[in-house]
DRENDO-1510 file (C-alpha; in Angstrom, 1 decimal, always signed):
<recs>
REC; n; res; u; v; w
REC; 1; UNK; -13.0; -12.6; +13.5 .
REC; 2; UNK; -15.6; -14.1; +16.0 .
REC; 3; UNK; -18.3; -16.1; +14.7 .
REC; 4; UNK; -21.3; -18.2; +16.6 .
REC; 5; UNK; -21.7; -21.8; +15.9 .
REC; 6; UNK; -25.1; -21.5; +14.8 .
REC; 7; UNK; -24.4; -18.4; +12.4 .
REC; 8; UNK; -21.8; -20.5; +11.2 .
REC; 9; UNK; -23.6; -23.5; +10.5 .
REC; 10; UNK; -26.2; -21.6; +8.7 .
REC; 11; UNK; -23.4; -20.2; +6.2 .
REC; 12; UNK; -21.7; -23.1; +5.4 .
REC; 13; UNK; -25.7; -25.0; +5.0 .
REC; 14; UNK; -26.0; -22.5; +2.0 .
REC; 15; UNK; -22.6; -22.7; +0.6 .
REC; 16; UNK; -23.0; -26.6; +1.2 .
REC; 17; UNK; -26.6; -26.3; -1.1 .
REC; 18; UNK; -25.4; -23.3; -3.5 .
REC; 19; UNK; -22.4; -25.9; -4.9 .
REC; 20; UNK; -24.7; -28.8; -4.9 .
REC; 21; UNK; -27.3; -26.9; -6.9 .
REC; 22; UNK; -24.4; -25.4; -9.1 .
REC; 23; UNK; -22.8; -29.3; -9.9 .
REC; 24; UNK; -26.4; -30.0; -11.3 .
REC; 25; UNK; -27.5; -27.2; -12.9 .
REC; 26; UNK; -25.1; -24.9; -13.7 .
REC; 27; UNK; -22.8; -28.2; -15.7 .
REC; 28; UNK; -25.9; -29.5; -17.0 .
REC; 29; UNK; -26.5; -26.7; -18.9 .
REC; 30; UNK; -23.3; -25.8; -19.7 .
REC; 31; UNK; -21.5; -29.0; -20.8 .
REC; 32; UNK; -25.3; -31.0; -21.9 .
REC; 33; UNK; -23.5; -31.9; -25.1 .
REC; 34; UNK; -20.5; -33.6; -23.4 .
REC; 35; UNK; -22.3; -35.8; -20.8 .
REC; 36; UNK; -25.5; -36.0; -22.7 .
REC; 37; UNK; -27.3; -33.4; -19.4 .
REC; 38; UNK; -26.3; -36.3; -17.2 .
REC; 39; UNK; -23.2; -36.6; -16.0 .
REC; 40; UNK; -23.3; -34.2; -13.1 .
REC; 41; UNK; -26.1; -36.0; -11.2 .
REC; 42; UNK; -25.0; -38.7; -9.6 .
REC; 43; UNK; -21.6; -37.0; -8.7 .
REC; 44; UNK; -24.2; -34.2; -6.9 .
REC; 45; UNK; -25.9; -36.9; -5.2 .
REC; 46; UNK; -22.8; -38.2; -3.6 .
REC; 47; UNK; -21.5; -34.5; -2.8 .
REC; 48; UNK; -24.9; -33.8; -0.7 .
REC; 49; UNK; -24.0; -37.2; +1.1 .
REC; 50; UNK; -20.4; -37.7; +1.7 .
REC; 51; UNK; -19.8; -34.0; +2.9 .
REC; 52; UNK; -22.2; -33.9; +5.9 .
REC; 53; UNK; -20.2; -37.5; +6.9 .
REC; 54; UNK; -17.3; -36.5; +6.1 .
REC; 55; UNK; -17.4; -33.3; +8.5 .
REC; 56; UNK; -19.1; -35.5; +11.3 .
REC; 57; UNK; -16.2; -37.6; +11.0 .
REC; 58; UNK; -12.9; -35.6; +10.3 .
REC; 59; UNK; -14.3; -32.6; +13.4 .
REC; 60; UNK; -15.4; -35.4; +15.8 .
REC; 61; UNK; -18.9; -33.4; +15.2 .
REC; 62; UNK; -20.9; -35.7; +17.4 .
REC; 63; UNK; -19.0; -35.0; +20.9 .
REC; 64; UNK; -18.2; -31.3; +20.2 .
REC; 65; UNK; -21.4; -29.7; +18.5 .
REC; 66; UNK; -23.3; -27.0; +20.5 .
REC; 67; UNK; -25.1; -24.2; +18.5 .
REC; 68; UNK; -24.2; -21.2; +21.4 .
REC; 69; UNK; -20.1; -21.8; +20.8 .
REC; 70; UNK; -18.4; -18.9; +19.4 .
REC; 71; UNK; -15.7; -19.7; +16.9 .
REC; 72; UNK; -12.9; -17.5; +16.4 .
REC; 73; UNK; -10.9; -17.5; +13.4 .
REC; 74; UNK; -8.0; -15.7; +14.5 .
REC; 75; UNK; -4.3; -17.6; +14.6 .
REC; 76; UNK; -4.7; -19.2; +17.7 .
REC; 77; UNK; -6.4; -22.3; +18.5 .
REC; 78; UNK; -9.8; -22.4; +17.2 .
REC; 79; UNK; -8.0; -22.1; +14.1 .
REC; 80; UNK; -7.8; -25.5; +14.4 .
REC; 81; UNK; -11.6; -25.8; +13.5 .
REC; 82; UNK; -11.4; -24.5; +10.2 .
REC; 83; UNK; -8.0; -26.6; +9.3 .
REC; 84; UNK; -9.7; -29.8; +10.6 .
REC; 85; UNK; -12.9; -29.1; +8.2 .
REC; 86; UNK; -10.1; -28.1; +4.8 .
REC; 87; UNK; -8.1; -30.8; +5.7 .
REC; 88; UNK; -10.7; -33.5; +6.7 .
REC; 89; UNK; -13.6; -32.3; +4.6 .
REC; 90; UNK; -12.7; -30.4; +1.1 .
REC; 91; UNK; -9.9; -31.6; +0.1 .
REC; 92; UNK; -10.9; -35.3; +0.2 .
REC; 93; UNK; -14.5; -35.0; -1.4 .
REC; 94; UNK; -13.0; -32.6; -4.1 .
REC; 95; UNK; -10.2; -35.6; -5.1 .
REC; 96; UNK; -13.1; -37.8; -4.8 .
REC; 97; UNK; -15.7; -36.0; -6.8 .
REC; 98; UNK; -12.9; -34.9; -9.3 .
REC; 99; UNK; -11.7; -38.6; -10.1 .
REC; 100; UNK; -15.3; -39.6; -10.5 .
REC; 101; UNK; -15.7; -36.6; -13.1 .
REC; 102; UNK; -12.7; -37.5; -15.1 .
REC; 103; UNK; -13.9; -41.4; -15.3 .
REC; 104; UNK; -17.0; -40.0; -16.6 .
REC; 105; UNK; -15.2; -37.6; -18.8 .
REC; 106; UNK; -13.4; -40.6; -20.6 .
REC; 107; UNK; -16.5; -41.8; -22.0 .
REC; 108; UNK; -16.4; -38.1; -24.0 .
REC; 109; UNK; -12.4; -37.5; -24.1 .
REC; 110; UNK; -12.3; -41.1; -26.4 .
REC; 111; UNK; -15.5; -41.5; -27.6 .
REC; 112; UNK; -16.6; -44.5; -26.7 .
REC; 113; UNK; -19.3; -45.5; -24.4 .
REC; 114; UNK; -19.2; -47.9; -21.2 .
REC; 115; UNK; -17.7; -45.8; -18.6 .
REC; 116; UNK; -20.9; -44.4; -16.7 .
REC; 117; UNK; -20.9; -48.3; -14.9 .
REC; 118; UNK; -17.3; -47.8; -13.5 .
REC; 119; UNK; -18.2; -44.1; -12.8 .
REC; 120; UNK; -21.4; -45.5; -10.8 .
REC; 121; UNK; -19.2; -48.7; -8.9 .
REC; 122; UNK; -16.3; -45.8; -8.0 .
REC; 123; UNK; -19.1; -44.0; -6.6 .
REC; 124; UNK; -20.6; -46.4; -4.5 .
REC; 125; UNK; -17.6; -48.2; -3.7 .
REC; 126; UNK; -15.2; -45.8; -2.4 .
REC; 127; UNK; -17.8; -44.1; +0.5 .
REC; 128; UNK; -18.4; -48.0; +1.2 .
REC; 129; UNK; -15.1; -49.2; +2.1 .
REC; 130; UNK; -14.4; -46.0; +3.9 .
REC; 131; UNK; -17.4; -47.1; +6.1 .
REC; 132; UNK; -15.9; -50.5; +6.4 .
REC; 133; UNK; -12.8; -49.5; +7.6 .
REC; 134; UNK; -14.4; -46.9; +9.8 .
REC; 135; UNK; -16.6; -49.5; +11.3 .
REC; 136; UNK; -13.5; -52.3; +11.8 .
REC; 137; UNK; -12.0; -49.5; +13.6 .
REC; 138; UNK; -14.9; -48.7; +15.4 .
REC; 139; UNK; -15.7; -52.1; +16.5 .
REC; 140; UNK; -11.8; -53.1; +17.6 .
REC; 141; UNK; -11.9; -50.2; +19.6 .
REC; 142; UNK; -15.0; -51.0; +21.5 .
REC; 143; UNK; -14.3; -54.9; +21.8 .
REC; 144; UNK; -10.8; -53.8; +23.0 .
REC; 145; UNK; -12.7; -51.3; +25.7 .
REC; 146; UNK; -10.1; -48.4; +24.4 .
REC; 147; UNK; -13.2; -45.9; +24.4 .
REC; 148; UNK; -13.0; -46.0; +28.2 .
REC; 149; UNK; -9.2; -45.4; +28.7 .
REC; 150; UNK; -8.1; -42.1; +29.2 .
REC; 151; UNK; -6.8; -41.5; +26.0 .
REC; 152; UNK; -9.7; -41.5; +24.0 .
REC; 153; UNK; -9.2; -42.8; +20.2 .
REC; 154; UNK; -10.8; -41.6; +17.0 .
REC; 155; UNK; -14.6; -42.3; +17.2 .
REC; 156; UNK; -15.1; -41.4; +20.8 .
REC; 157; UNK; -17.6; -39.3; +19.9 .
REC; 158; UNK; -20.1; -41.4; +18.1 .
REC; 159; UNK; -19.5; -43.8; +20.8 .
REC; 160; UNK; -20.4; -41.8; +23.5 .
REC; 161; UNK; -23.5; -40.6; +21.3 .
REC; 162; UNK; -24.8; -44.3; +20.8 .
REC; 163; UNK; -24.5; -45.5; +24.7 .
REC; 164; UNK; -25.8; -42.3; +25.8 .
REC; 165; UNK; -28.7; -43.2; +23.4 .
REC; 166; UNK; -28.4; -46.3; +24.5 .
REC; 167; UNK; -28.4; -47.4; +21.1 .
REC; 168; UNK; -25.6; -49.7; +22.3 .
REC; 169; UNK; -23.8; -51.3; +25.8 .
REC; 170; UNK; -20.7; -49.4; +27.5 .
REC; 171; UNK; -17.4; -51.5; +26.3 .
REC; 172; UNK; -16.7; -51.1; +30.3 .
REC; 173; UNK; -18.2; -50.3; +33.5 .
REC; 174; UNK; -17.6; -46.3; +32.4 .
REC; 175; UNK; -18.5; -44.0; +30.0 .
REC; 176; UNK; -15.8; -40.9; +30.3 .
REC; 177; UNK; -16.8; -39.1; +33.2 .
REC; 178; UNK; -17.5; -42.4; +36.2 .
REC; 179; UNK; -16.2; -45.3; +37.0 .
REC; 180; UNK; -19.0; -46.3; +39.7 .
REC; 181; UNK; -18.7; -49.1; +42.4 .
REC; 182; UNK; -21.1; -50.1; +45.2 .
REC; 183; UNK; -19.2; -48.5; +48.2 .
REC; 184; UNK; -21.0; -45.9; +50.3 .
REC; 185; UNK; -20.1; -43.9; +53.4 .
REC; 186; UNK; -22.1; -41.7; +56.0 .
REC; 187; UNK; -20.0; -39.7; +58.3 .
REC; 188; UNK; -21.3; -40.5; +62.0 .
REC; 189; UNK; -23.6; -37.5; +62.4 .
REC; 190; UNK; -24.8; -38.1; +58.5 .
REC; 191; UNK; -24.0; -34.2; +57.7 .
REC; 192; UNK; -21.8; -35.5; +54.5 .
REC; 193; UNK; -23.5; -37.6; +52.2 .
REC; 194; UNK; -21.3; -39.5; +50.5 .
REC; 195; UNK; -22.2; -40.9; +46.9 .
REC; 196; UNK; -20.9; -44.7; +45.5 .
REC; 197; UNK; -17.2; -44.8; +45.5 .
REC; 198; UNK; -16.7; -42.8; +41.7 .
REC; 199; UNK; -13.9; -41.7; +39.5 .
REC; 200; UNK; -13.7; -39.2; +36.6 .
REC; 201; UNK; -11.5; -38.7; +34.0 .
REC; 202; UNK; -12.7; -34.9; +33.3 .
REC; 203; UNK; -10.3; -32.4; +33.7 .
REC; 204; UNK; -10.7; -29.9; +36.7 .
REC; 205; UNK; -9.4; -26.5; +37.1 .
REC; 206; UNK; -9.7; -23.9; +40.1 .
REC; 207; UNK; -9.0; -20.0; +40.0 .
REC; 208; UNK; -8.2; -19.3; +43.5 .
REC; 209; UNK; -8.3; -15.8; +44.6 .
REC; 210; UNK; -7.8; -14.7; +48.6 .
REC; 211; UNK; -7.0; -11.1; +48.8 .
REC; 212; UNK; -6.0; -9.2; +52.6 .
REC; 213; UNK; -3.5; -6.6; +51.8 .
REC; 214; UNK; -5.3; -3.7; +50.7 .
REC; 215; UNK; -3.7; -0.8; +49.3 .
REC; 216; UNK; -6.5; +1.6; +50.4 .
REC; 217; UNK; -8.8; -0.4; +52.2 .
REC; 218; UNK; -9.5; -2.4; +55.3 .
REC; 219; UNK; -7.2; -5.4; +55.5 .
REC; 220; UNK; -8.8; -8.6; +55.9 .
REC; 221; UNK; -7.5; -11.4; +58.0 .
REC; 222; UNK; -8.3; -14.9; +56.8 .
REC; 223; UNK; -9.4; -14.4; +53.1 .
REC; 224; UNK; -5.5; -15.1; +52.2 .
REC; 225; UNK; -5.4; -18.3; +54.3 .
REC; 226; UNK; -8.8; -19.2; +53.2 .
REC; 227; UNK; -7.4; -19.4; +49.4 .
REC; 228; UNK; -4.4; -21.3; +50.5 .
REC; 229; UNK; -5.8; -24.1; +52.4 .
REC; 230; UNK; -8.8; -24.6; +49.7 .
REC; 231; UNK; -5.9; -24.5; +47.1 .
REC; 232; UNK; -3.7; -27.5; +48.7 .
REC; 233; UNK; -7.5; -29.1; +49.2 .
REC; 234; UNK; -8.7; -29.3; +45.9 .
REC; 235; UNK; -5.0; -29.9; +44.3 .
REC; 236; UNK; -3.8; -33.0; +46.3 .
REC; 237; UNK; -7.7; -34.3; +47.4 .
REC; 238; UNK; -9.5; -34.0; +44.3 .
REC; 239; UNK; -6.7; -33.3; +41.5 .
REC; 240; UNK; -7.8; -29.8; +40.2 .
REC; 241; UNK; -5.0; -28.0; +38.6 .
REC; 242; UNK; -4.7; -24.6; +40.9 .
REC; 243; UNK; -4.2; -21.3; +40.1 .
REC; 244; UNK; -3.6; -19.3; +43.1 .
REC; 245; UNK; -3.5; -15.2; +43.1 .
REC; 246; UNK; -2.9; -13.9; +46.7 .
REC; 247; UNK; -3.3; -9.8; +47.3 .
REC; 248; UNK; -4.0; -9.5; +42.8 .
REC; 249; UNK; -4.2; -6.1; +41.6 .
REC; 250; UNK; -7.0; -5.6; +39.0 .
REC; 251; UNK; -5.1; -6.7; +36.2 .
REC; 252; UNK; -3.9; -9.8; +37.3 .
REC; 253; UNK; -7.2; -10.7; +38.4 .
REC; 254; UNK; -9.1; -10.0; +35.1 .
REC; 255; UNK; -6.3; -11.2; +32.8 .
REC; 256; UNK; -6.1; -14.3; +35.1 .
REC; 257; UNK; -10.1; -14.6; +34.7 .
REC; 258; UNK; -9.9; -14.3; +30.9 .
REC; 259; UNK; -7.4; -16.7; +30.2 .
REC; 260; UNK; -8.6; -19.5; +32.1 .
REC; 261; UNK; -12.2; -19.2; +31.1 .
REC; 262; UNK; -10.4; -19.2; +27.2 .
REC; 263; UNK; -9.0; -22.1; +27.4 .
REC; 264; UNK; -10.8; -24.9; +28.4 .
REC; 265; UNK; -13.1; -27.7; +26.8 .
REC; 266; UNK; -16.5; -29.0; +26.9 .
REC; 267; UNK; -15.0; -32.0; +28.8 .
REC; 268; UNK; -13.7; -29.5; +31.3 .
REC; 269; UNK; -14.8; -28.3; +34.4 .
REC; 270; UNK; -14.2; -24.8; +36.5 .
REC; 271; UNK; -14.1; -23.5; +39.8 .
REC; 272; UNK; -13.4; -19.6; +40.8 .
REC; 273; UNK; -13.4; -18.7; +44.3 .
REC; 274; UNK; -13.1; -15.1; +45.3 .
REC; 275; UNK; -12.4; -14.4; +49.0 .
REC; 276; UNK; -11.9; -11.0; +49.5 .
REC; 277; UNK; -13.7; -7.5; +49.8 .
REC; 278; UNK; -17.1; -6.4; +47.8 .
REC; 279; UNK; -18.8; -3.8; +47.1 .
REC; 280; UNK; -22.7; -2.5; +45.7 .
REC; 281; UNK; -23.5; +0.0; +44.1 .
REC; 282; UNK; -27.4; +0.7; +45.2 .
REC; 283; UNK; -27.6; +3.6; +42.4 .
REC; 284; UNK; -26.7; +0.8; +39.5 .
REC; 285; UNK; -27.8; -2.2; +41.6 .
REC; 286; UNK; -25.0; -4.1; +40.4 .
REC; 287; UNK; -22.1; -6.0; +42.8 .
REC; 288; UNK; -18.5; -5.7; +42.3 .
REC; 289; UNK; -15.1; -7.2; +43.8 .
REC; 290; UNK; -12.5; -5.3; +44.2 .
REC; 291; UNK; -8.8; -6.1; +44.1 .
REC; 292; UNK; -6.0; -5.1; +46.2 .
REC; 293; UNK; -5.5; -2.0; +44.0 .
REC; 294; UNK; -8.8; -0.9; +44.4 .
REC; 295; UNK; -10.2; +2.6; +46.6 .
REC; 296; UNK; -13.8; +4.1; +46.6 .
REC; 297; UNK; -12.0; +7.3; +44.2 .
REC; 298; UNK; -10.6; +4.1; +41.6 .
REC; 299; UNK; -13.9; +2.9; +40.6 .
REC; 300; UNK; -11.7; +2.0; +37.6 .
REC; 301; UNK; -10.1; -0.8; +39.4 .
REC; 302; UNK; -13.2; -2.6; +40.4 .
REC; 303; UNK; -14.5; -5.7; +39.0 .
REC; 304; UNK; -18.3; -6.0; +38.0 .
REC; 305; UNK; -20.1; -9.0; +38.4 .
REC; 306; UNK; -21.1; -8.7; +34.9 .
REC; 307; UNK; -17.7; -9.4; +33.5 .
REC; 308; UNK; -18.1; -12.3; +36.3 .
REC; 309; UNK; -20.9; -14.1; +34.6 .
REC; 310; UNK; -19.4; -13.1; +31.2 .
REC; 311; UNK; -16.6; -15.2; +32.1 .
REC; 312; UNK; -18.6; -18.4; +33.2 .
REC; 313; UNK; -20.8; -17.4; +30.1 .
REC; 314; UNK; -18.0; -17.3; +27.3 .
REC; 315; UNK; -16.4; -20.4; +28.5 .
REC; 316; UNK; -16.3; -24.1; +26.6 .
REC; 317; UNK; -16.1; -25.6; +29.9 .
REC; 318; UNK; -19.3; -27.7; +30.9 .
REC; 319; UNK; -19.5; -27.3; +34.7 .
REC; 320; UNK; -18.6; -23.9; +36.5 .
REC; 321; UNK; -19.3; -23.2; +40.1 .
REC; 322; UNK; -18.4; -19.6; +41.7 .
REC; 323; UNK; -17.7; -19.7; +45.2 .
REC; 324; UNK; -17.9; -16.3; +46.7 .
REC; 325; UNK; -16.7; -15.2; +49.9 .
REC; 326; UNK; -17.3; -11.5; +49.8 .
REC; 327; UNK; -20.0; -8.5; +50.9 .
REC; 328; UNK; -22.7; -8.8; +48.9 .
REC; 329; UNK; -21.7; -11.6; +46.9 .
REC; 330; UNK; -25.4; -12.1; +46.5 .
REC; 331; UNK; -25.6; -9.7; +43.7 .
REC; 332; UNK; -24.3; -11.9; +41.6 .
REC; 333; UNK; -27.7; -14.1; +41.7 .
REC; 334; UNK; -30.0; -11.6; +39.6 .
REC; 335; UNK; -32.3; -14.7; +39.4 .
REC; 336; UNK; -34.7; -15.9; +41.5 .
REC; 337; UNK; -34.0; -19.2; +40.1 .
REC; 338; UNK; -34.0; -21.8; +42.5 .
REC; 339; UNK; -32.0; -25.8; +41.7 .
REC; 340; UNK; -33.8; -28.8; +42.3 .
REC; 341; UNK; -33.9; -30.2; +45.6 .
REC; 342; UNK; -32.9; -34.0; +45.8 .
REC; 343; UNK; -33.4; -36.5; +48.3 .
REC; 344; UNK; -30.9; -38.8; +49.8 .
REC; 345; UNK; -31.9; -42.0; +47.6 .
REC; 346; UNK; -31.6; -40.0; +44.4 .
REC; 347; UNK; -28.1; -38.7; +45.8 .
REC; 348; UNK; -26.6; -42.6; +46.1 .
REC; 349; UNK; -28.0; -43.2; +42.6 .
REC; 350; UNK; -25.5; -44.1; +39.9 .
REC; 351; UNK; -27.9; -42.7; +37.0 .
REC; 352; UNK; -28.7; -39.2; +39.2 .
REC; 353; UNK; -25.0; -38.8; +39.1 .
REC; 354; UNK; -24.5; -39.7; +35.0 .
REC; 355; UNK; -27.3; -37.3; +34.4 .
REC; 356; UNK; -25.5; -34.5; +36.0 .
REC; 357; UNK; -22.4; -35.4; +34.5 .
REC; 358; UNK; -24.1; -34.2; +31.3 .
REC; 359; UNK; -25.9; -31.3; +31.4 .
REC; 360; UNK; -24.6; -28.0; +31.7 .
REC; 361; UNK; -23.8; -26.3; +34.7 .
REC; 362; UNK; -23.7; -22.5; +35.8 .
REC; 363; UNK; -24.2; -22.1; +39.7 .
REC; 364; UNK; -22.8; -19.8; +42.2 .
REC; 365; UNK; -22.8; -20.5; +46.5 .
REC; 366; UNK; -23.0; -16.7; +48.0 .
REC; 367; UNK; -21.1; -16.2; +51.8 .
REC; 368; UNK; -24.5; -14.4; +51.6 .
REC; 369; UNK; -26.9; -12.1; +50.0 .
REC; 370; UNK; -26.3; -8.3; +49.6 .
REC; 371; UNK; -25.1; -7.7; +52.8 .
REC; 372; UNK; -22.0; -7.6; +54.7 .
REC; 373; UNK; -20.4; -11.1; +55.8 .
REC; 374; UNK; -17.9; -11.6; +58.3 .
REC; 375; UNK; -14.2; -11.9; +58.1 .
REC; 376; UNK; -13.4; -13.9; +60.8 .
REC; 377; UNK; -14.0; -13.8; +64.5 .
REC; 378; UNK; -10.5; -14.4; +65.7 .
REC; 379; UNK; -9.8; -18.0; +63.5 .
REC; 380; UNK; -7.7; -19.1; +61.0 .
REC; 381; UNK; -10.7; -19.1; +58.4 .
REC; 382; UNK; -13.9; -17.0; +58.0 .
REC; 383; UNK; -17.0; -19.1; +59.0 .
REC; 384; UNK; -17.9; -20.1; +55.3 .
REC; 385; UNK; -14.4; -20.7; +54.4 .
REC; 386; UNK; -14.3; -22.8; +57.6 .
REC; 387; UNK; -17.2; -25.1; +56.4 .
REC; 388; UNK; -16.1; -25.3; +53.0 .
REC; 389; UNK; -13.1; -26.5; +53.4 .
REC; 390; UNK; -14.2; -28.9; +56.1 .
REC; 391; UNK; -16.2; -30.6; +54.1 .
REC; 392; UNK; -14.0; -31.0; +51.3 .
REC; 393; UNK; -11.3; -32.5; +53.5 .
REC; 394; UNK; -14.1; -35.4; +55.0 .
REC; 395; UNK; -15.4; -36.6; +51.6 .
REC; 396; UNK; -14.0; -39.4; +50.3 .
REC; 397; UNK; -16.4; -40.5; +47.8 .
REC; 398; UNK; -17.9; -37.4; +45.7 .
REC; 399; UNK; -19.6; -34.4; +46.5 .
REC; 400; UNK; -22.2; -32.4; +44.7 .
REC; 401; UNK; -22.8; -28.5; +45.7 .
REC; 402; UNK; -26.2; -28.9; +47.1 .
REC; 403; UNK; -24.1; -31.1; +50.0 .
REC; 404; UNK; -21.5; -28.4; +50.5 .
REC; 405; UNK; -24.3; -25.6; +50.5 .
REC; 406; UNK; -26.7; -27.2; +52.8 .
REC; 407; UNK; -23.2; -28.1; +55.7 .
REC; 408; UNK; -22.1; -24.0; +54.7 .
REC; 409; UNK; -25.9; -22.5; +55.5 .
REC; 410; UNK; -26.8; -24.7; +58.7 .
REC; 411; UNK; -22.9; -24.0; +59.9 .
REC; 412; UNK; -23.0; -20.3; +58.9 .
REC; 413; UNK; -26.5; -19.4; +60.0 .
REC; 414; UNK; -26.0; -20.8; +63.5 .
REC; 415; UNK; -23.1; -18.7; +63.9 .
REC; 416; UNK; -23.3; -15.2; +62.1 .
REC; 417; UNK; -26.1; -12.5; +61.2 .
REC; 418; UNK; -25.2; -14.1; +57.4 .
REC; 419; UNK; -27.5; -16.1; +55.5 .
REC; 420; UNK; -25.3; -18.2; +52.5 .
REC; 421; UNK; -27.2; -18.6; +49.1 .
REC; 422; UNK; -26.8; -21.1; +46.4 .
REC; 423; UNK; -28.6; -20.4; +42.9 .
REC; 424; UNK; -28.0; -20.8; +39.2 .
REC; 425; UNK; -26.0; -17.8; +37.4 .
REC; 426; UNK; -28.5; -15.7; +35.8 .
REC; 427; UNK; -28.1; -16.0; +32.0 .
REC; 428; UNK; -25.5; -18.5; +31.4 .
REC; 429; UNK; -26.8; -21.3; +29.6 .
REC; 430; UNK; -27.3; -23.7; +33.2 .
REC; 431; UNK; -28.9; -26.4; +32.2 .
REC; 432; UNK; -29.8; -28.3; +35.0 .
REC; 433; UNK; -26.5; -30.2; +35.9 .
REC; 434; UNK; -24.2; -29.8; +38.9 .
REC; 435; UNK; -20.6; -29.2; +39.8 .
REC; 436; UNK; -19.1; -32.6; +41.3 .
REC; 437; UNK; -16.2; -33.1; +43.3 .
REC; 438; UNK; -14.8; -36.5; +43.1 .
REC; 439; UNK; -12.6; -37.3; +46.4 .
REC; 440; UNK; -8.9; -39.3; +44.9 .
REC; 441; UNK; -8.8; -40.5; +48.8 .
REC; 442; UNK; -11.4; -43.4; +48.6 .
</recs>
């Protein structure tokens, strides 16, 4: 069973109010001549408190909330979710409420007055010193500067919450995603900006996909080598973890699609790159790839650009950039949305680089629009394979997309009929970030 975040939050709200309301109602009325009507108030106070920070806590709720997630509560591992929230949530605020209940029960159960004012201290002191020890733990951590190692301890949440609110100072010179320095390079002709010397400790992961031996169409030439040479780039320059598919039929290519997009994390970040042949369909206005297996009778075995943006739609991960080196890859931009255009001085700034860091990111870089793009003209590499991959391979600092594009399009243009195209995926959820590459040469 598949559930949104935000449909889920708005059941649990109205079981979380329904059992409140029932603590002081419902046992008022029912058991007024054992607690006198009273009884059940201040325990209902305490439930409407201690289980919203409770669940913050025990799900890490700060770092990991977004309204849009889908939750599946199938045995796999979302089922994780609803373990953390028993385990970390219910069970420990009903012991808590349920010993409170019985202290005030004593006062009934033996007849004698005076135990409402331990009732009220077990109350107030139990969430207390769970917020002290919380908050020793909190504090060692961020003296300690463990919140910036790579293995983040309990509480990483709310501490990221309170620097990015700047509520309170980083425990380092890093909060997750950078570790910036001073250090900046220009190649000699200034065509690859390079950004201050900056590490990440995000997890990156490509989907590599270079397809020439066609079962029923045209070979290609270079879109094999193309996948290849970006794969050892991105592996041992920037420390993605690579999946390479060479010549995929249909099903590899949409089971491989589907499980990468499934498994990976808001921290996480994704790159597909499809180099290969494409097709449009005027009559339905709508692009497609098309896998090894794939003829113009098997219009079962092509791949829409819909299930495409599906993919970069459904996943957790926060930055995904499609790199598409195919005819008509253009049709996957049914947006005339356009990203901002920054200039050099915000590109060498340490806070324009933070920023990005932190907002979602949906984009796609086209070979070119709906039209047909060239394989190669007698090279190792097609021209916008050739340009990619060069400019990977010179940056030692870190890259954003609107870098790569503009070295792609000037190279690309000058040489071919092909005009390259860089917007945001229509419909995704983009929120204004960008994909960075961070170079492990510098």
């Amino acid at each position: 069973m598949e559930i949104k975040a935000a449909y889920f939050t708005a059941l649990f709200t109205l079981v979380y109010f329904g059992v409140g309301m029932f603590i002081i109602y419902f046992f008022r009325k029912r058991y007024s001549g054992r607690f006198g009507g009273q009884g059940y108030k201040f325990p209902a106070i305490i439930y409407f408190i201690s289980i919203p920070i409770i669940i913050a806590i025990g799900t890490d709720f700060f770092s990991n909330s977004d309204a849009g997630a889908v939750y599946n509560f199938t045995p796999s591992l979302d089922l994780q979710f609803t373990i953390g929230i028993f385990i970390f949530a219910v069970i420990p605020t009903l012991i808590y409420l349920g010993i409170g209940i019985y202290i005030l029960s004593l006062e009934h159960l033996k007849g004698k007055k005076g135990y409402k004012g331990p009732a009220i201290i077990y109350f107030i002191s139990v969430p207390t010193l769970i917020i002290i020890i919380i908050t020793i733990h909190f504090m060692m951590n961020y003296t300690t500067g463990r919140f910036e190692a790579k293995n983040k301890p309990a509480g990483y949440g709310l501490y990221r919450l309170l620097v990015l609110k700047d509520i309170i100072p980083r425990s380092d010179t890093s909060l997750n995603e950078t570790k910036t320095t001073q250090t900046i390079e220009r190649t000699d002709n200034n065509e690859i900006t390079i950004y201050p010397s900056t590490s990440t400790d995000e997890k990156y992961y490509a989907l590599i996909i270079g397809n020439n031996n066609y079962q029923y169409l045209e070979k290609l030439d270079a879109a094999e080598n193309d996948a290849k040479v970006l794969a050892d780039v991105l592996e041992n320059n920037y420390g993605f973890e690579v999946t390479l598919l060479l010549n995929a039929d249909y099903d590899t290519t949409v089971n491989s699609m589907y499980a990468i997009s499934r498994k990976l994390t808001k921290e996480d970040n994704l790159l597909i790159f499809y180099a290969g042949h494409g097709e449009l369909d005027k009559k339905e206005n709508k692009g497609y790839w098309l896998p090894v297996d794939a003829s113009y009778e098997k219009r079962s075995k092509w791949i829409s650009n819909s299930f495409v943006s599906d993919q970069a739609k459904a996943t957790d991960a926060k930055h995904v950039l499609l790199i598409v080196d195919s005819c008509f890859s253009g049709s996957l931009m049914r947006s005339v949305t356009k990203t901002k255009i920054y200039s050099n001085e915000e590109l060498d700034d340490e806070k324009y680089i933070k920023n990005l860091l932190k907002k979602k990111t949906r984009l796609v870089i086209s070979s070119g629009g709906n039209e047909p793009v060239m394989d190669n003209d007698g090279g190792e590499h097609s021209y916008f394979a050739l340009k990619l991959i060069e400019t990977l391979k010179n940056n030692k600092g870190v890259l954003n997309t609107q870098i790569i594009f503009e070295n792609i399009r000037k190279y690309v243009v000058s040489n071919t009929d092909q005009t390259p195209e860089r917007k945001v995926l229509h419909k995704t959820g983009d929120d204004g970030g960008d994909f960075l590459f961070f170079s492990n040469l510098n």
